[in-house]
LUMVOGU-558993 format. One record per residue (C-alpha): residue in three letters; y, z, x. Coordinates in steps of 0.1 Angstrom, whole numbers, padded with zeros to 4 digits, always signed. Example, Ala and Ser with C-alpha at 12.3 -4.5 7.8 and 13.67 -1.06 7.14 Angstrom:
BEGIN
ALA-0045+0078+0123;SER-0011+0071+0137;
This chain:
BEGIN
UNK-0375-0091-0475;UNK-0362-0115-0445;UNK-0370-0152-0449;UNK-0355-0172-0417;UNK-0357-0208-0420;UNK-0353-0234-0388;UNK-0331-0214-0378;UNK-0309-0229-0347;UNK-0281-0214-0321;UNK-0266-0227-0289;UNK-0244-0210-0265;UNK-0226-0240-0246;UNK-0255-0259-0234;UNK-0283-0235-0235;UNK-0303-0239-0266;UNK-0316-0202-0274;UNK-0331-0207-0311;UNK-0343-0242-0320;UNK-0356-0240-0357;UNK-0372-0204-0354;UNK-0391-0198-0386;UNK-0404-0170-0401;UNK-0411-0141-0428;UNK-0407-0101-0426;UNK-0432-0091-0459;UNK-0411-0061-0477;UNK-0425-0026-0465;UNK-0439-0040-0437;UNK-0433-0027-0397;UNK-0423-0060-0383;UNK-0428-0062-0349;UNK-0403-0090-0333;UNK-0416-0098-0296;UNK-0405-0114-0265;UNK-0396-0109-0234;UNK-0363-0105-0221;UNK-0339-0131-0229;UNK-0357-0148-0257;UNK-0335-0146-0283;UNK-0345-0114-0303;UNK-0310-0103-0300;UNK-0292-0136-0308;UNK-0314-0140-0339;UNK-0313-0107-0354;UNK-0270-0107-0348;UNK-0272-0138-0366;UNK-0290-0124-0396;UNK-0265-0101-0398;UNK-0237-0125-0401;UNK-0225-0115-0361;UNK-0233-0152-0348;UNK-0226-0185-0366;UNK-0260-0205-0371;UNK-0259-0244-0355;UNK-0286-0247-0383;UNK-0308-0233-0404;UNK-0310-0205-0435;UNK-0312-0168-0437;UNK-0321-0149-0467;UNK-0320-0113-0472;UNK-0338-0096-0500;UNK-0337-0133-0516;UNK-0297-0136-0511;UNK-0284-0163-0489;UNK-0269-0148-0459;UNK-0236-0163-0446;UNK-0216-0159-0411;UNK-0178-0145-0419;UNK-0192-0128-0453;UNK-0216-0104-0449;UNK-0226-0092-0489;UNK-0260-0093-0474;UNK-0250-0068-0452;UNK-0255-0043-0481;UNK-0292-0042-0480;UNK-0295-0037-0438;UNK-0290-0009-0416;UNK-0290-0017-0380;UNK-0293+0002-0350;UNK-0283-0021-0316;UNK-0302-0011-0278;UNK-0271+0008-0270;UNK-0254+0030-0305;UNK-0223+0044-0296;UNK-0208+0075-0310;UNK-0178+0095-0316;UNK-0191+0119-0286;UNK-0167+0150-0300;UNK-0183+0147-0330;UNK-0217+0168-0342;UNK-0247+0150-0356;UNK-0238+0164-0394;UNK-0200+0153-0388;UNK-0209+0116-0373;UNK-0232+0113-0407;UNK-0205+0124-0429;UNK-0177+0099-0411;UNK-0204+0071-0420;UNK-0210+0075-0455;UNK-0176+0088-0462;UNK-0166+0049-0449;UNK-0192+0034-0469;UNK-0179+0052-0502;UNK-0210+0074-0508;UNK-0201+0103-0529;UNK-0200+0138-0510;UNK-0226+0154-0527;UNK-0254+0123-0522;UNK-0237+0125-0490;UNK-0245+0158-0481;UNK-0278+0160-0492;UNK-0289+0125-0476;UNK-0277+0138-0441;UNK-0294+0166-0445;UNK-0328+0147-0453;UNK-0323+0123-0423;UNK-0314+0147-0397;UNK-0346+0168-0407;UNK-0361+0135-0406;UNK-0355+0121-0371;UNK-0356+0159-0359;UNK-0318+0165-0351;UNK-0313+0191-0382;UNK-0309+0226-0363;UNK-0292+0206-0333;UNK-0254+0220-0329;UNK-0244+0205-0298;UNK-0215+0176-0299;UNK-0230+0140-0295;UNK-0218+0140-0259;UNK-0244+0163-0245;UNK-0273+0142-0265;UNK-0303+0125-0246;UNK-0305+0092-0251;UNK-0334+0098-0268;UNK-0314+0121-0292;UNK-0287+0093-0298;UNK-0313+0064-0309;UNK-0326+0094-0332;UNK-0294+0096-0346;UNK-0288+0056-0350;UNK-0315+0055-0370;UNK-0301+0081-0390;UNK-0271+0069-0395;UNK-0284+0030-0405;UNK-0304+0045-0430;UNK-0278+0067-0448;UNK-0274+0041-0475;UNK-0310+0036-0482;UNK-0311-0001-0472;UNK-0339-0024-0481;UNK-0343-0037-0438;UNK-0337-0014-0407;UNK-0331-0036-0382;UNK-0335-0021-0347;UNK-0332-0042-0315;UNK-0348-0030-0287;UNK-0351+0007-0304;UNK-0375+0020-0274;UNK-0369+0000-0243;UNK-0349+0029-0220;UNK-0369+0060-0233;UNK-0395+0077-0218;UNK-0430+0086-0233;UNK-0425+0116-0253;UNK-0388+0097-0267;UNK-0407+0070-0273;UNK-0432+0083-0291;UNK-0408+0104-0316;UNK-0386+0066-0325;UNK-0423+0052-0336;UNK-0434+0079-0355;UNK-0401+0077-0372;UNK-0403+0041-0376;UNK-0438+0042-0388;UNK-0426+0072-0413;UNK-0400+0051-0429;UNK-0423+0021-0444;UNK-0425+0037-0477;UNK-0386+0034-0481;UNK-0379+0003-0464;UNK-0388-0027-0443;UNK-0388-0026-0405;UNK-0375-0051-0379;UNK-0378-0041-0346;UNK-0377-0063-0315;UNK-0392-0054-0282;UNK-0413-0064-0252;UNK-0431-0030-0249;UNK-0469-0046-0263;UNK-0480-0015-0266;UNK-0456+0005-0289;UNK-0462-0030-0315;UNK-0500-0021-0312;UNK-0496+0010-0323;UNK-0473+0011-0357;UNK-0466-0025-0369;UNK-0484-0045-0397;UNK-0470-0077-0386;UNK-0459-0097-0356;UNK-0440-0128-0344;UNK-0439-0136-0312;UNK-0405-0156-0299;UNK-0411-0183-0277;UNK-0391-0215-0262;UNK-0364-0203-0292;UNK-0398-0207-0321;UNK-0422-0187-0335;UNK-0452-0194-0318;UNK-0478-0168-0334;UNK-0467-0147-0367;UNK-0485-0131-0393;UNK-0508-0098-0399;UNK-0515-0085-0364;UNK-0553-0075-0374;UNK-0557-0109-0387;UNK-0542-0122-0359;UNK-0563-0108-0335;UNK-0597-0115-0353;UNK-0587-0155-0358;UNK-0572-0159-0323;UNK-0594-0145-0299;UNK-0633-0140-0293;UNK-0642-0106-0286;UNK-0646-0098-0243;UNK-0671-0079-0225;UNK-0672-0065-0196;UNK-0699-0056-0174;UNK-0701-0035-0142;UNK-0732-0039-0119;UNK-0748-0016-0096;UNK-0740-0035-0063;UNK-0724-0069-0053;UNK-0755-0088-0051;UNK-0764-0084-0085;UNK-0726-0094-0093;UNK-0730-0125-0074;UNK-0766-0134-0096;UNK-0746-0130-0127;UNK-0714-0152-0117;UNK-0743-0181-0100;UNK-0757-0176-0135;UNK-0732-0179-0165;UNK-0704-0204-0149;UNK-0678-0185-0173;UNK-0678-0153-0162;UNK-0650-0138-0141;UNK-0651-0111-0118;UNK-0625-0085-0122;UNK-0631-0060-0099;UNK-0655-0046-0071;UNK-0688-0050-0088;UNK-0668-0060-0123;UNK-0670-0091-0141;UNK-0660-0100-0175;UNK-0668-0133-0201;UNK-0660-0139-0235;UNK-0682-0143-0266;UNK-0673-0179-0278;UNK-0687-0184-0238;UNK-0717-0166-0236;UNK-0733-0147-0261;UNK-0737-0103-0251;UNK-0777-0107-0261;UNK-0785-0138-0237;UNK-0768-0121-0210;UNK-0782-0091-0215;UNK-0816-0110-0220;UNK-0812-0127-0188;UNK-0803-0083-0173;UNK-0834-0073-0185;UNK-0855-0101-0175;UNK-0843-0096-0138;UNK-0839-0056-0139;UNK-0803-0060-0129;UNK-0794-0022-0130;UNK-0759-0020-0152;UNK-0734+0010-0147;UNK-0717-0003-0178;UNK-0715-0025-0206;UNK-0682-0027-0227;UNK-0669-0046-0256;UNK-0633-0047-0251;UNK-0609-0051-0281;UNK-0586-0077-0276;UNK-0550-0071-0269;UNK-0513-0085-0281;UNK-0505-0088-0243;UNK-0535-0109-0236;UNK-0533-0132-0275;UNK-0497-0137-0261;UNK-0505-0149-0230;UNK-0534-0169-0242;UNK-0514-0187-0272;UNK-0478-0193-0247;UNK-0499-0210-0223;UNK-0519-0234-0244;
């Protein structure tokens, strides 16, 4: 659905993208990550025609996109980390403004709104815009950029200022759309890209340093972690003279990796010594530490 290719932008001297590469698959949940200041934004205005690439090539649903003349622009809806509104206006007239600017015909119009508000949960809400949560207004964006039933929703930073429970209602949402439409989101919350995306790329030094599946990701880049928790420090200490590799991550805690040591000699060398265990854990590995891992190699 998005195909970015060496993709390049300066701003005066500060190089922000230099040849950033990468592909969104159609009807995936595309999670763009990195922290703040990496470029998500900058990119993501450029594929909408907002910035002027020093280099490089967008394509949108397999059309070339071009700064100045946005036809590509057809196929996107985008909701930016701070929507503004019409505040006088209710939810149902905000909707209605949009589509009536976009040329959609009043009765598609009407029924569409309808769909999305009950969608993003805003439907028996009556209040004007300017007594909305913040919550309630990125609930609303995403309403409003998918009244024309675009192809992409592109959503920069679409979770970053909410709290748990608003949150937790933009992912569902997110994650509910997929049938209808690919998802770009950026962010540098780990955890909400864990939860609903199929696929990742992570924006580094102005590149793609990782991209791909996430669960494919995760099972080629990095060995499976244990951790183990001993009865007292002593023991602890026998297990880190032991197996050079292991770390100690806590009082009476320690932790190694698979590709280090394997779980049956260690737990071999346990059982030979009657080292009493309070716990043995295989831990899943996570985004934040596969980031961390991969940026600092």
């Amino acid at each position: 659905m998005l195909q970015i290719e060496k993709l390049e932008k300066s701003f005066g001297d500060k190089e922000v993208l230099k040849g950033l590469t990468m592909t969104v698959p159609e009807h995936s949940v595309f999670g763009f990550i990195g922290k703040n200041g990496a470029g998500k934004t900058t990119a993501m205005k450029t594929v909408l025609g907002l910035h002027k690439a020093d280099g490089g090539e967008i394509f949108v649903a397999g059309e070339k996109a071009v700064y100045g003349q946005t036809a590509t622009n057809r196929h996107i809806g985008y909701l930016p980390d701070v929507p503004e509104f019409y505040s006088f206006m209710t939810a149902p007239e905000y909707l209605s403004f949009c589509g009536e600017i976009t040329g959609m015909e009043r009765t598609e119009l009407k029924a569409r709104s309808g769909e999305l508000l009950e969608l993003v949960g805003l439907s028996s809400e009556k209040h004007r815009i300017k007594g909305f949560s913040r919550g309630m207004k990125q609930r609303l964006g995403i309403a409003q950029a998918l009244l024309s039933r675009p192809k992409l929703l592109i959503c920069d930073e679409p979770t970053s200022a909410l709290d748990p429970v608003g949150r937790k209602e933009i992912l569902d949402i997110l994650s509910a759309v997929r049938d209808e439409t690919t998802v770009l989101f950026s962010t540098h919350i780990l955890s909400d890209v864990e939860r609903i995306c199929t696929d990742i790329a992570f924006l580094n030094n102005g590149v793609a340093d990782l991209q791909g599946k996430l669960s494919e990701i995760k099972s080629k880049y990095r060995s499976e972690e244990y951790l183990l928790e001993t009865e007292n420090e002593g023991d602890l200490q026998i297990l880190l003279q032991s197996f050079s590799d292991m770390r100690k991550t806590g009082v009476n805690k320690l932790s190694f990796r698979e590709s280090e040591n394997t779980f049956f000699d260690v737990l071999s060398f346990v059982a030979q010594r009657k080292i009493p265990l309070l716990k043995a854990e295989r831990v899943e590995p996570t985004l934040e530490s596969l980031f961390m891992e991969v940026v600092e190699k």
